[in-house]
C-alpha positions, 0 to 999 in steps of 0.5 A, a space after each residue: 812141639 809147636 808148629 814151627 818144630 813140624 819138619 815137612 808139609 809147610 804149606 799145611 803148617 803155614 795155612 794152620 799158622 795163619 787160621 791162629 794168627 788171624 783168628 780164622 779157624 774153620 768149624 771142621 777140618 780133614 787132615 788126610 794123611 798116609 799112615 804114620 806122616 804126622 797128622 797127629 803131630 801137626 794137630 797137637 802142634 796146631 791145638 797147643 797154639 790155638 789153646 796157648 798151652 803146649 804143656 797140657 795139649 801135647 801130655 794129652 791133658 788138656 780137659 777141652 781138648 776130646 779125642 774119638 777113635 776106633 775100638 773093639 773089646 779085647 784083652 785090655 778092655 771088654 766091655 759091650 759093643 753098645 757100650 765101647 768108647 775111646 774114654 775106656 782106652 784114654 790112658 793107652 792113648 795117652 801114653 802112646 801118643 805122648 811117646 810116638 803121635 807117628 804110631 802107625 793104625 796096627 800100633 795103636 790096635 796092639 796098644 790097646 789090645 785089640 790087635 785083629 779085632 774089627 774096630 768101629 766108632 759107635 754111636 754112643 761114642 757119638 753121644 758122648 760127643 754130642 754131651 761134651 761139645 755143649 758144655 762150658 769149656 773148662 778153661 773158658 777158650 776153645 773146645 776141640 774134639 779130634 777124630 782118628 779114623 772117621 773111616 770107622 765111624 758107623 751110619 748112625 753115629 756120623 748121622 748123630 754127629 752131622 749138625 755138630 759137626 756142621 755148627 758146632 758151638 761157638 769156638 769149637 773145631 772138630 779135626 778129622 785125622 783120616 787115611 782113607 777119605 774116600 771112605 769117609 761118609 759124604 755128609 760129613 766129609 763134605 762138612 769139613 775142610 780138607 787138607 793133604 799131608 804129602 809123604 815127606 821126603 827121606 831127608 825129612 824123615 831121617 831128621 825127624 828120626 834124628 831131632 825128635 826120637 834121637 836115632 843116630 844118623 847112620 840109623 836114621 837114613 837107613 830107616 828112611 830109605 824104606 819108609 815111603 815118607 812115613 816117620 811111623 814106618 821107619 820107627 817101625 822098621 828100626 823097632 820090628 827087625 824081626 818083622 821085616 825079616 819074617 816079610 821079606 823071607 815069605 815074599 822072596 820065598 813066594 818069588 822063588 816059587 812062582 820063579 821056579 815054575 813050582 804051583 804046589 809051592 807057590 800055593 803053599 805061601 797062600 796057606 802061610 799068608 792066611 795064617 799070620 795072625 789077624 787081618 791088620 797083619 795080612 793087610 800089612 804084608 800086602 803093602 808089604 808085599 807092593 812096597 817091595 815090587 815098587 822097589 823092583 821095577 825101579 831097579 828095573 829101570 836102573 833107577 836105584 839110587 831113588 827106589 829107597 832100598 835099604 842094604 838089607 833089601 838089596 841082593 833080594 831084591 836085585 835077584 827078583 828084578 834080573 829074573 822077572 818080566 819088566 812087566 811083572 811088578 806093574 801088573 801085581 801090584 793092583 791084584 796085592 791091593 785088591 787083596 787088601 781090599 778082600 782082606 779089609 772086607 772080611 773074605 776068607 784069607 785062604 780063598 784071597 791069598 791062593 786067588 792072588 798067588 794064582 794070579 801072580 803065577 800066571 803073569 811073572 
């Protein structure tokens, strides 16, 4: 894919067209993006442009081009903390990528194996790094190392990294592809040159859907109208059915509980939560969860048409919103991110989730 097959984000797409036109690419770059919106398709696109060889950079062969992301032992790979880097998981990556670079952050961890584990950036993956970036590059033009999540990049490796990132050998970029910049360390975001991928819009999202995974059209709307301008939310959605499913029975379930003025019910839905599984699927659930109180204050304000649910969502949906206060979903929505916050943290779940039922019982 080149950069101008990119649906959506013109004005990152062009900026990235004028650093290769011009020969002016930046030592450090941040694409921040929502989970699943493209930051690893548009670097793939802009690195096949910058190197001249769309075949090898988009097949994720190209031997100068390095990608670093978050790992754990697990079933597919055990080795020792001090020992993990991406290189062990670089066949997993691989073919993930070349089959979907939307893949959302839960994808990628399932992909490896890894699913629930808590993932890191380690210090000798720095090392490696550092070892690569000052070799001759193998086909004698740029070098690029590409870093997913730089988020989960622990004290010490950024601190090993920071002088490379801040004078790399000469013709080399680092790309950092995050979705929580904020977290990211200050010594080396600040070393970078930031830029924002916006959601797309549902047209840009069905066409991508369309042109690029080749969904039918019917199926291809449907999926955008949920995605929140995430092409990996809306792959997710048409391959997880009996996911959404599984979401949505607990939420309304929980709704109807807190409804119905029953506690021990409600309560009941903290237990389940904690029991999902691992932390990326509460964590899951609670976007989950906020998406859909987003959708119900939009009904609420007779704005349907533009609140993106699907056919599937709506009698639940509806349903909520003629019961609930007007002031319901905009005052939950902080304590579901809170939450997710909790969760993110390590908390005991069951402690998070009957704290957040709780709450949400005393303000529907």
């Amino acid at each position: 894919m080149t950069l101008k097959e990119i649906i959506g984000n013109r004005d990152v797409v062009s900026a990235l067209e004028g650093m290769v036109r011009e020969g002016r690419v930046p030592h450090a770059m941040m694409l921040y993006e929502n989970d699943g919106c493209g930051a690893m398709a548009v670097t793939l696109a802009f690195l096949s442009e910058l190197f001249g060889s769309e075949r090898k950079v988009s097949g994720l062969m190209h031997p100068d081009v390095h990608y670093v992301y978050p790992v754990a032992s697990g079933t597919k790979v055990n080795e020792k903390v001090d020992k993990l880097r991406a290189e062990l998981f670089l066949g997993y990556w691989r073919d993930l990528m070349k089959a979907n670079p939307y893949a959302l952050e839960p994808e990628i961890c399932e992909a490896f194996g890894i699913a629930g584990k808590q993932t890191v950036i380690n210090n000798a993956e720095a090392k490696e790094i550092l070892e690569t970036i000052y070799l001759t590059p193998v086909e004698g033009g740029w070098k690029a190392v590409v870093v997913y999540l730089p988020e989960k990049m622990n004290a010490s490796a950024a601190n090993r990294l920071l002088k490379a990132v801040e004078e790399p050998p000469e013709k080399t970029v680092f790309i950092m592809i995050t979705h929580a910049p904020e977290k990211v360390l200050q010594t080396i975001s600040s070393r970078c040159q930031a830029m924002r991928l916006n959601p797309l819009s549902r047209e840009e999202v069905a066409l991508t859907l369309e042109s690029r995974f080749g969904e039918s059209a019917t199926d291809a709307v449907s999926a955008a109208r949920s995605a929140g301008g995430s092409v990996g939310v809306a792959l997710r959605y048409l391959s997880g059915k009996e996911e959404f499913e599984e979401s949505m029975g607990i939420f309304t379930g929980l709704m109807e509980a807190v409804d119905s003025k029953d506690l021990v019910s409600a309560l009941s839905f903290a237990d389940t939560l904690a029991g999902l599984g691992s932390r990326e699927k509460q964590k899951a659930f609670c976007k989950f969860a906020a998406e859909c109180l987003r959708k119900i204050f939009m009904i609420q304000q007779d704005l349907l048409q533009i609140a993106g649910v699907t056919p599937e969502e709506e009698e639940a949906l509806a349903g909520i919103a003629s019961r609930c206060k007007k002031s319901f979903p905009r005052q939950a929505i902080p304590y579901i991110d809170k939450a997710a916050l909790m969760i993110d943290r390590n908390v005991a779940q069951r402690i998070v989730f009957s704290d957040l039922v709780g709450k949400l019982f005393s303000i529907y």
